[in-house]
SEPAVO-295728 format. One line per field, with one value per residue (C-alpha): residue in three letters; x, y, z. Coordinates in steps of 0.02 Angstrom, whole numbers, plus 50000, padded with zeros to 5 digits. Layout:
REM SEPAVO-295728
aa: [ALA_...]
px: [X_...]
py: [Y_...]
pz: [Z_...]
***
This chain:
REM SEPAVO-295728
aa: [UNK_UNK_UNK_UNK_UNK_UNK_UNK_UNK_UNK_UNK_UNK_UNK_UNK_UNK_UNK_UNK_UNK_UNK_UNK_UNK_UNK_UNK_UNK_UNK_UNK_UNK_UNK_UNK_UNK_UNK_UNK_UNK_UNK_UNK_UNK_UNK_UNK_UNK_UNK_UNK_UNK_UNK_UNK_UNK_UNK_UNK_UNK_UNK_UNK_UNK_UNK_UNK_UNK_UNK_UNK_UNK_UNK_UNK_UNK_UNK_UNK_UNK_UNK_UNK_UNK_UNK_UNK_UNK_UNK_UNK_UNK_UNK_UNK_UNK_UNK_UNK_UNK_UNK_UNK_UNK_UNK_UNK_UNK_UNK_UNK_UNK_UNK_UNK_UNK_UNK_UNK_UNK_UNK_UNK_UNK_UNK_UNK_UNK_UNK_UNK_UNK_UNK_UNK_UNK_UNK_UNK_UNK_UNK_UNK_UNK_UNK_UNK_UNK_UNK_UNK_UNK_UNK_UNK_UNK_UNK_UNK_UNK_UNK_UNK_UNK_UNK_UNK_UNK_UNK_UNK_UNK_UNK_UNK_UNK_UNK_UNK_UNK_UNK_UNK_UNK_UNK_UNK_UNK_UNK_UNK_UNK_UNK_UNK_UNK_UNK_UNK_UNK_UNK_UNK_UNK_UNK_UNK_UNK_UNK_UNK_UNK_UNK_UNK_UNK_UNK_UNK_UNK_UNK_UNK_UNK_UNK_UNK_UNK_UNK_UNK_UNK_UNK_UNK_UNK_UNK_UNK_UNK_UNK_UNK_UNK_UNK_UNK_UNK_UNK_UNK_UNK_UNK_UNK_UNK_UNK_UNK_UNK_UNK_UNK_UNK_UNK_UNK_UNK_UNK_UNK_UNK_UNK_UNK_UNK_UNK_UNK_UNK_UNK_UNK_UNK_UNK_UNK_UNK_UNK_UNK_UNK_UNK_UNK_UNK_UNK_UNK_UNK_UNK_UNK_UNK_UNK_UNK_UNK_UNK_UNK_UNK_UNK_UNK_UNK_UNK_UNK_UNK_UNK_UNK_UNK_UNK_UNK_UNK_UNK_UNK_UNK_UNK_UNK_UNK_UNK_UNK_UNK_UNK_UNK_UNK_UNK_UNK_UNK_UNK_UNK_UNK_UNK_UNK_UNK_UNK_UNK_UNK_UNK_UNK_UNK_UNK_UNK_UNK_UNK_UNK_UNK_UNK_UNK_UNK_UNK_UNK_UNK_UNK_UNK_UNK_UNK_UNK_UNK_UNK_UNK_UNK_UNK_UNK_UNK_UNK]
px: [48982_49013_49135_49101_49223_49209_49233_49388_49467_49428_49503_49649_49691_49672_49793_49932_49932_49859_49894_49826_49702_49599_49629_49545_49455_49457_49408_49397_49329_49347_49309_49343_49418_49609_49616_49806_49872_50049_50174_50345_50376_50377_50221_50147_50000_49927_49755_49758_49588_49571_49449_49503_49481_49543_49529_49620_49628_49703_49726_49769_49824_49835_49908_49966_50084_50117_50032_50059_49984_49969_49879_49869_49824_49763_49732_49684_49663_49540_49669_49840_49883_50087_50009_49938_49974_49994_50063_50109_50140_50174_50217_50256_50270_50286_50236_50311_50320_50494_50432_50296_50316_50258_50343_50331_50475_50428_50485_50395_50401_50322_50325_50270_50220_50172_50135_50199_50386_50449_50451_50488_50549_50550_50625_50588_50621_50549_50521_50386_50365_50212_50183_50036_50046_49863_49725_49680_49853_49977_50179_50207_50359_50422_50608_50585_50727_50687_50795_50721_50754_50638_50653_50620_50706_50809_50870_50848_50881_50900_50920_50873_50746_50775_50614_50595_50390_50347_50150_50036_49875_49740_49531_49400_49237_49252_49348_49541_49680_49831_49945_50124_50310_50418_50577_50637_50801_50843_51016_50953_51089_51016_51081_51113_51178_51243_51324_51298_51242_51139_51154_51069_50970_50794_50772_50594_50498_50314_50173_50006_49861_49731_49546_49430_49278_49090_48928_48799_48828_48927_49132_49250_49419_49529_49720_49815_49999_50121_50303_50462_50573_50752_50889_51058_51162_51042_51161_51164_50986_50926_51001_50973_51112_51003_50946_50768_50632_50465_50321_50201_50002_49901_49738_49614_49445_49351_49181_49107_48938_48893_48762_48739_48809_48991_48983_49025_49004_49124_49166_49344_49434_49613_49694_49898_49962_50162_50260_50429_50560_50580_50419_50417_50396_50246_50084_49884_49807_49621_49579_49387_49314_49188_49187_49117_49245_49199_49267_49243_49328_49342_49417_49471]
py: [51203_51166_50991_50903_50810_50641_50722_50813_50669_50563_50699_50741_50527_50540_50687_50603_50440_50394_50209_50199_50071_50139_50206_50210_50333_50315_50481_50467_50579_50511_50594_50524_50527_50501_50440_50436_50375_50377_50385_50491_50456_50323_50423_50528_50461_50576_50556_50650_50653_50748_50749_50752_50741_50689_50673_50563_50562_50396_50403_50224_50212_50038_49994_49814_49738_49912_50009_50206_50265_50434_50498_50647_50638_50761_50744_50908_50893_50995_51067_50982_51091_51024_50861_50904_50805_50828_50687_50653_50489_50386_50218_50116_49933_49819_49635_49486_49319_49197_49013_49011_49142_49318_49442_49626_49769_49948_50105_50242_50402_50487_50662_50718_50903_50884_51047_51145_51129_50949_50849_50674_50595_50433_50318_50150_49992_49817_49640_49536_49359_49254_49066_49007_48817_48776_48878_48941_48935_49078_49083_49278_49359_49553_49631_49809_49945_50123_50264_50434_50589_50663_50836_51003_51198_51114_50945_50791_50590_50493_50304_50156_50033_49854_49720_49574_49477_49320_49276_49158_49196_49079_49068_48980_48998_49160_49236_49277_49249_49312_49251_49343_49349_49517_49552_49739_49819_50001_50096_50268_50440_50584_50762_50928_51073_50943_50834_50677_50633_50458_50327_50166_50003_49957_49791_49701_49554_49551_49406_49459_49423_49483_49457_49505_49456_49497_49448_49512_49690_49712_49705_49659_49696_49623_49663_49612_49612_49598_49666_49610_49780_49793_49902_49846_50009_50100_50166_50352_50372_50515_50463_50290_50158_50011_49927_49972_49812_49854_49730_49780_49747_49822_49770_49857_49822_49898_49872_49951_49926_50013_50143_50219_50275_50189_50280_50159_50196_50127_50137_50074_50055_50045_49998_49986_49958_49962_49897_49938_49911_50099_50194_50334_50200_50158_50201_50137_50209_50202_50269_50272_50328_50326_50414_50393_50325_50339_50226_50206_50117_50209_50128_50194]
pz: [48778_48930_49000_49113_49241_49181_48974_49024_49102_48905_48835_48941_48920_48741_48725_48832_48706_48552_48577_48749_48756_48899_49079_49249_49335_49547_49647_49844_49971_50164_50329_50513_50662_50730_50911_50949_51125_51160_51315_51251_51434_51561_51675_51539_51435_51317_51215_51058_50969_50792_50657_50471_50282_50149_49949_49830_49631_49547_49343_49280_49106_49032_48860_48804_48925_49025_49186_49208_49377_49423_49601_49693_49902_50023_50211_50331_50506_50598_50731_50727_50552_50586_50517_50362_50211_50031_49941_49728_49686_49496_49436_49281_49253_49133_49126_49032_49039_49079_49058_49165_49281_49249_49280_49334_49333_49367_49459_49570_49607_49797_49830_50024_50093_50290_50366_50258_50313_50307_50152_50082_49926_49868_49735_49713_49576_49590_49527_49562_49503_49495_49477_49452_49535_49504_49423_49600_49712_49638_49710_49702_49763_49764_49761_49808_49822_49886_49904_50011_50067_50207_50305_50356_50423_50560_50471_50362_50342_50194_50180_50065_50095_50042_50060_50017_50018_49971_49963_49927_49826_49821_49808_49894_49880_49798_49938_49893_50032_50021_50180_50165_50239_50211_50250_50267_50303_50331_50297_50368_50410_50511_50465_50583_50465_50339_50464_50529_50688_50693_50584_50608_50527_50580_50528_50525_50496_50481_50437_50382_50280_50168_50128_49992_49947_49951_50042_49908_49868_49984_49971_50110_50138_50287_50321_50463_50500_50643_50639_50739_50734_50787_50768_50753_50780_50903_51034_50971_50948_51055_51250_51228_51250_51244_51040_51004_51030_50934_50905_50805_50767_50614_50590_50429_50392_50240_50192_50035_49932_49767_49750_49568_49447_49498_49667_49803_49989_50112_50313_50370_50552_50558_50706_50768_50924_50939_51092_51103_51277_51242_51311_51195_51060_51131_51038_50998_50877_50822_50637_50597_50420_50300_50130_49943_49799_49615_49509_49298_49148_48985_48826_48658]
***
């Protein structure tokens, strides 16, 4: 006999644990274009244009009051190879309940290939409280700590990442907004042959919001943000003596209908611009998709 995708999946969840209750099944496949303009220096702009593609599997097991994630990501460029990207990534969490907040605690893990020769690791634990104020206004707030290491032939950095968000949740009409403040802070070493030779702490604020909701069949997604940057010790980096100024804007849009048999279609634009008083900071950057995810629910 012979299995199928979706029956080797069933049984592959069933062998990992007997008392999962069920998992989720998401499988992307995306294809677009890159358009990349930046000025390294002050009368230089270059235009870099590139096709790609790229494929995502997402595994999410569910059982009682705990979330396992598991996802695998893949993104090829047509001719900039260098840029290439492989990434693992997996999560648990937990949720409980403290009077009447909930609460979520959880870790995750992020593995990173790019090109071939650097690499990236990542560590991370957080907290997230929710309070529900009214039946349609939630509180939420997130504690995240991450700890990476990132490199390749010639050298690496490591550094911890410590952010802070506070959100608010709420429905009207259907539609969900979720307005949002973050904090972030940086402690970040550069290494040469095992030594030292930058060390500095980008430091950011950003506001942003995001949309969901649907006209018929049809299922948008908005997200827009805008970061103050700064670094406070900035005077090594590169041949710069002047503290690194960046301001930036992110704006995604998603739109996605279902087809059959849980096969949705969807086209998405992402957009960034960063301004920085340092000109090869500067960057805008155009991202244009479209691509098929599957999506299914099995229980057990």
């Amino acid at each position: 006999m012979i299995l199928d995708i979706k029956t080797i999946f069933v049984l592959f969840a069933a062998i990992i644990s007997a008392n999962t209750a069920g998992f989720e099944l998401s499988l992307y496949g995306n294809a677009g274009n890159d358009s990349h303009i930046t000025l390294p220096y002050e009368n230089n702009l270059y235009d870099i244009s590139d096709n790609f593609f790229s494929a995502a599997g997402q595994l999410r097991f569910h059982s009682g009051n705990s979330n396992y994630n598991f996802g695998l990501f893949r993104k090829a460029y047509s001719s900039d190879k260098e840029f290439n990207e492989i990434t693992t990534n997996a999560s648990a969490e937990y949720k409980t309940k403290l009077l009447n907040t909930r609460l979520i605690l959880g870790s995750n893990l992020e593995n990173r290939w790019i090109g071939g020769e650097q690499y990236g690791l990542l560590i991370g634990f957080f907290l997230k409280p929710e309070y529900k104020i009214l039946d349609n206004l939630i509180l939420c707030g997130s504690l995240d700590i991450e700890s990476y290491k990132a490199g390749d032939l010639t050298g690496y950095l490591d550094g911890k990442i410590y952010r802070l968000t506070g959100k608010l949740r709420f429905s009207y009409y259907g539609w969900e907004f979720s307005p949002r403040l973050v904090y972030e802070n940086q402690n970040r070493n550069d290494y040469k042959n095992n030594i030292i030779y930058n060390s500095y702490s980008p430091e950011s604020l950003s506001a942003g919001i995001a949309i969901n909701g649907a006209i018929g069949r049809i299922n948008i997604n908005i997200d827009a943000d805008y970061s103050w940057i700064g670094y406070k010790t900035d005077e090594k980096y590169f041949i710069y003596t002047n503290t690194r100024r960046n301001k930036n804007t992110h704006l995604m849009v998603n739109i996605e209908t279902a087809t059959i048999y849980n096969l949705n279609v969807f086209i998405r634009s992402d957009y960034s611009n960063n301004n920085s008083n340092i000109a090869r900071e500067d960057f805008e950057q155009t991202l244009i998709s479209i691509g098929l995810v599957y999506r299914d629910i099995y229980n057990f």
